[in-house]
TIVEX-39452 format. One line per field, with one value per residue (C-alpha): residue number from 1; x, y, z. Coordinates in Angstrom, 2 decimals, decimal comma. Example, Ala and Ser with C-alpha at 12.3 -4.5 7.8 and 13.67 -1.06 7.14 Angstrom:
# residues 2
num (1|2);
east (12,30|13,67);
north (-4,50|-1,06);
up (7,80|7,14);
This chain:
# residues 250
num (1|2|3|4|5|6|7|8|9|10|11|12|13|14|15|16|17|18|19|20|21|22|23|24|25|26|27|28|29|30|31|32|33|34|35|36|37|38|39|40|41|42|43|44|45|46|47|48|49|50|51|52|53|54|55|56|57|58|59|60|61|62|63|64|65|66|67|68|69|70|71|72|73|74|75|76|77|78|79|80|81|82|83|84|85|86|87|88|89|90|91|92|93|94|95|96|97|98|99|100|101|102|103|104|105|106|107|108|109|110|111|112|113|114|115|116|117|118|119|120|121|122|123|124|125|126|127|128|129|130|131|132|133|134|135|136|137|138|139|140|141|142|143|144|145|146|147|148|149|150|151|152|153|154|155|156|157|158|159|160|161|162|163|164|165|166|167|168|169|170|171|172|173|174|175|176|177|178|179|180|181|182|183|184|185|186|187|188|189|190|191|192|193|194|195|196|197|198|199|200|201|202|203|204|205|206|207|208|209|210|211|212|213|214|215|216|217|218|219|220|221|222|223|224|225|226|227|228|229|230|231|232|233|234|235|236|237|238|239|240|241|242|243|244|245|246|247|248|249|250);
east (0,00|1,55|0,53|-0,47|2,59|3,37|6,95|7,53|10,14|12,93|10,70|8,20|5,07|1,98|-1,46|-3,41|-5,65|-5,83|-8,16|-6,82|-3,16|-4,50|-5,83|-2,66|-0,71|-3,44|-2,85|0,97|0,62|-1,70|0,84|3,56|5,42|7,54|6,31|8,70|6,37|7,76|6,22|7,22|6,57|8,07|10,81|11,80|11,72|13,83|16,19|16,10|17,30|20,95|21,18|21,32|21,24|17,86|16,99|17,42|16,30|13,14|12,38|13,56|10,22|7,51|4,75|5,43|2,69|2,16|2,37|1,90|-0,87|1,56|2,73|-0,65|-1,55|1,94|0,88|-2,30|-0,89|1,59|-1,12|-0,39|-3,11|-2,90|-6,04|-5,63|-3,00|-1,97|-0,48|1,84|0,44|-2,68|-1,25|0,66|-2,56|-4,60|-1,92|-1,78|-5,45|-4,88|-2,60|-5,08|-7,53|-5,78|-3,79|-0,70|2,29|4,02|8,09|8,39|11,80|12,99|12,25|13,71|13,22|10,75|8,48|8,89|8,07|4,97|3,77|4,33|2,46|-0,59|-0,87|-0,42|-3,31|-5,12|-4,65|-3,60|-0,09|-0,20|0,09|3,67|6,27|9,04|10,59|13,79|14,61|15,88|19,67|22,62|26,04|27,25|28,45|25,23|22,93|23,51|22,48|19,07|18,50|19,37|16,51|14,22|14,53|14,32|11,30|9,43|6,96|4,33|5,26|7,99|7,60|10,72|10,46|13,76|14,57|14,75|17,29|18,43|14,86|14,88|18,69|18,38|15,18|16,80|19,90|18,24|15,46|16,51|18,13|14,20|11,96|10,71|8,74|6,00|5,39|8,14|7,16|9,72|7,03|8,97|8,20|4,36|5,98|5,79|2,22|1,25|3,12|1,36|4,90|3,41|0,71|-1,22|-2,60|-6,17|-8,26|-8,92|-5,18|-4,54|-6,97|-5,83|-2,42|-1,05|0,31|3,71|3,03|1,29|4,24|6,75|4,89|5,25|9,49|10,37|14,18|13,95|11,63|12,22|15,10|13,02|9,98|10,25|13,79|12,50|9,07|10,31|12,57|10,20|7,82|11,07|11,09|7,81|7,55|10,32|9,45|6,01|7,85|10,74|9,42|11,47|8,80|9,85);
north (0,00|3,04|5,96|9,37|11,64|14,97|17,11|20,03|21,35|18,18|15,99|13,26|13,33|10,93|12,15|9,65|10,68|9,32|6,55|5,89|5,49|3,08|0,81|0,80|-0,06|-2,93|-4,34|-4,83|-6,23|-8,73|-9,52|-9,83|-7,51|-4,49|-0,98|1,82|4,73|8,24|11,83|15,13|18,48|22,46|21,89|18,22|19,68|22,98|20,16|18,50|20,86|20,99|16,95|14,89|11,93|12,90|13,71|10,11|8,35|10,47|10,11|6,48|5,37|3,40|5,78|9,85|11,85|15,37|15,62|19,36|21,55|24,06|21,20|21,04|25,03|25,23|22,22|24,37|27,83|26,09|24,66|21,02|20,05|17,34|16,15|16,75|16,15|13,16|13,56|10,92|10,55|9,68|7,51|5,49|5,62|3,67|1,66|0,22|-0,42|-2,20|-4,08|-5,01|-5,95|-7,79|-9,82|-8,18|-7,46|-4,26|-3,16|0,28|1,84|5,17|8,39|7,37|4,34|5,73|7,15|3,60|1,58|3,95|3,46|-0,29|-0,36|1,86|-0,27|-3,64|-2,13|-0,94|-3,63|-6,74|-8,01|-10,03|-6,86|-5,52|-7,94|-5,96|-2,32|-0,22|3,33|5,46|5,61|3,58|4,22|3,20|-0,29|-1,11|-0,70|-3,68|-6,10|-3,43|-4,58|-8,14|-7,91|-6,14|-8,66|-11,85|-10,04|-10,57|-7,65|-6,87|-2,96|-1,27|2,57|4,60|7,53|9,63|13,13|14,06|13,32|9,96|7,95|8,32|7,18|4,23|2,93|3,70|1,84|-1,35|-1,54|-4,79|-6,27|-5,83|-6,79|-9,44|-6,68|-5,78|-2,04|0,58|4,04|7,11|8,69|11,28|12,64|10,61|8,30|11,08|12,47|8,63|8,55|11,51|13,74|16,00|17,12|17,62|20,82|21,35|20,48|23,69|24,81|21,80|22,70|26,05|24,57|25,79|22,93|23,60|26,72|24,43|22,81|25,79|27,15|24,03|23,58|27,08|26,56|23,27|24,54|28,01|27,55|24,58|26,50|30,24|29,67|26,44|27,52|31,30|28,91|27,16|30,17|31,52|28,30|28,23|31,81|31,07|28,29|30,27|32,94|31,32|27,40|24,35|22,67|19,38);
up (0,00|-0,82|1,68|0,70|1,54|0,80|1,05|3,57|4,42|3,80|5,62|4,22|6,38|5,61|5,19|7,22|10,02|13,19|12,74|9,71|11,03|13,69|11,27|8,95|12,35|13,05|9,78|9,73|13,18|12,03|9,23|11,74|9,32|11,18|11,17|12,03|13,28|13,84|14,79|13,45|14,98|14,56|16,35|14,83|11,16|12,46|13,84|11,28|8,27|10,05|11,28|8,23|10,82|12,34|8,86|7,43|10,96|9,99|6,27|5,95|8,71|7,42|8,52|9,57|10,98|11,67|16,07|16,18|15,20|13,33|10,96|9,99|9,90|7,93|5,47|4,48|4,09|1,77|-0,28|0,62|3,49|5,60|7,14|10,82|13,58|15,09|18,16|19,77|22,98|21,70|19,13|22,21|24,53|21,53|20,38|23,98|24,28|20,98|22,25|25,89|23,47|20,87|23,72|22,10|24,33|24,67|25,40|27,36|27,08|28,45|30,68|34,64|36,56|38,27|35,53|33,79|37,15|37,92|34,18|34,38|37,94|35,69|32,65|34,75|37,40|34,35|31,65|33,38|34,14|30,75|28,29|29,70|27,86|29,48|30,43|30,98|31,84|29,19|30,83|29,47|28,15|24,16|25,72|27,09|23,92|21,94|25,36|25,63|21,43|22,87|25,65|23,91|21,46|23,93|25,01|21,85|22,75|19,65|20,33|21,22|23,03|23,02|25,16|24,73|23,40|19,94|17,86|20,33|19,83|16,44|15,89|18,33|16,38|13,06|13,79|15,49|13,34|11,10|14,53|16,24|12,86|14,74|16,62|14,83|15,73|16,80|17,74|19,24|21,77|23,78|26,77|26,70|30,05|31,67|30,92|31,13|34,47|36,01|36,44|33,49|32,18|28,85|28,20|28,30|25,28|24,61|24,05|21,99|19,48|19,98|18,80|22,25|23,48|23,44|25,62|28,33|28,63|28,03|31,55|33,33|32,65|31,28|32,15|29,93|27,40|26,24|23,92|22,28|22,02|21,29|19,46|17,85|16,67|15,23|13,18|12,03|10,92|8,94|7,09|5,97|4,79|3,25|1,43|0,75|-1,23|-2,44|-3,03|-3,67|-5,87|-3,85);
C-alpha cells in the first residue's frame, strides 16, 4: 500500500488521520510484518534541516505523521493540506489499548526508573499483568545498547515505546530496526511516560486545538523549554515563509 505523503520542508510526512493510522498499524501487526512509526513536529523539522542523521532516521520510517498543530496550519498555508493532527500521545494511549484488546504485548523503554516503574504499575493495574512484555529506563552508556537490542529482542513484545529526546529515539530505532523486525510495531514517543506517568501534564483540550500545546508545557518547565519552544518555533515560521515565497517545488 503506498501511503499518501506529501513534502515540507525536507521531511516526508503521511497524510493519514488518526483513525486511519490506527488501522494501517493494526494491519501490519496482524501480518507480523515491522512498522517503524515516527512523529514530526516544529521543532523536529527545524532540527532536522541541520542533522542529516535525524533527517534520514526520519524520512527512511515506514509511517510519519504530523504531532503538532503548526505542521498542519503550515501544510495548508503552503497549499499542501494534511487532514488533521496526530499527536503521539494519543497515538501510544490507543496503540496500547490495541494491544489489551488484541492480547498483544508491549516493550516500554525510556524516561527514569521511576516514571517507567509507575507506568508499568498503571498499565499492569489498568490492563492486566499479561500486556507488559518488558521495560527499561531510558539511561545507558554506548556499551550497554547492543544487550538493551538483545533484551528487547528476547522479550518478543508486539510494540515497542521509546520515550527519549529528539534526535536519540529516532537514531536508536533507526539503527536497530533490522536487529528488532521481529517486533512488529516501533514508535519514538517522547516525553508521553511522563504524561502517562502523572509527572506532566497535557494541556487542556482547549489549548490543543488552539495549537497551544507547546506553551502548556513551556509554563510548566520554562528553564527546559524556552530555547526549544520560542527559538525552535520562530525557526520554524522563517522556514515556511520562506518556502512560501521562495518554493522548492519538492
Amino acid at each position: 500500500m503506498t501511503l499518501p505523503t506529501i513534502h515540507l520542508l525536507n521531511t516526508q510526512i503521511h497524510n493519514l488521520s488518526f483513525q486511519e493510522t490506527l488501522e494501517y498499524i493494526q494491519q501490519h501487526i496482524v501480518k507480523k510484518k515491522q512498522l517503524h512509526h515516527t512523529v514530526v513536529n516544529a521543532g523536529k523539522i527545524v532540527q532536522m534541516q541541520s542533522n542529516p542523521a535525524l533527517r534520514e532516521s526520519v524520512n527512511s520510517a515506514d509511517l510519519i505523521n504530523a504531532d503538532g498543530q503548526a505542521v498542519v496550519w503550515a501544510s495548508r498555508f503552503l497549499k499542501k493540506p494534511l487532514k488533521e493532527r496526530v499527536a503521539g500521545v494519543d497515538l501510544m494511549h490507543s496503540c496500547v489499548e490495541m494491544a489489551a484488546e488484541n492480547n498483544y504485548t508491549i516493550y516500554l523503554f525510556g524516561a527514569t526508573q521511576e516514571v517507567v516503574e509507575n507506568l508499568v504499575h498503571k498499565y499492569k493495574t489498568t490492563y492486566g499483568s499479561h500486556v507488559l512484555a518488558g521495560y527499561r529506563n531510558g539511561y545507558f552508556n554506548e556499551d550497554e545498547e547492543q544487550q538493551i537490542v538483545e533484551d528487547i529482542k528476547q522479550a518478543k513484545p508486539q510494540m515497542l515505546f521509546v520515550a527519549m529526546p529528539s534526535p536519540r529515539k529516532e537514531n536508536f530505532l533507526y539503527m536497530h530496526r533490522d536487529a528488532l523486525k521481529q517486533v512488529n510495531f516501533i514508535m519514538g514517543v517522547g516525553g508521553s511516560f511522563d504524561v502517562f506517568a502523572g509527572k506532566t501534564k497535557r494541556a487542556p483540550q482547549w489549548m490543543q486545538n488552539a495549537g497551544l500545546e507547546w506553551f502548556y508545557r513551556f509554563l510548566q518547565e520554562p528553564k527546559r523549554m524556552w530555547k526549544r519552544y520560542l527559538i525552535g518555533n520562530s525557526k520554524f515560521v522563517y522556514l515556511v515563509l520562506k518556502e512560501k515565497l521562495f518554493p522548492s517545488h519538492k
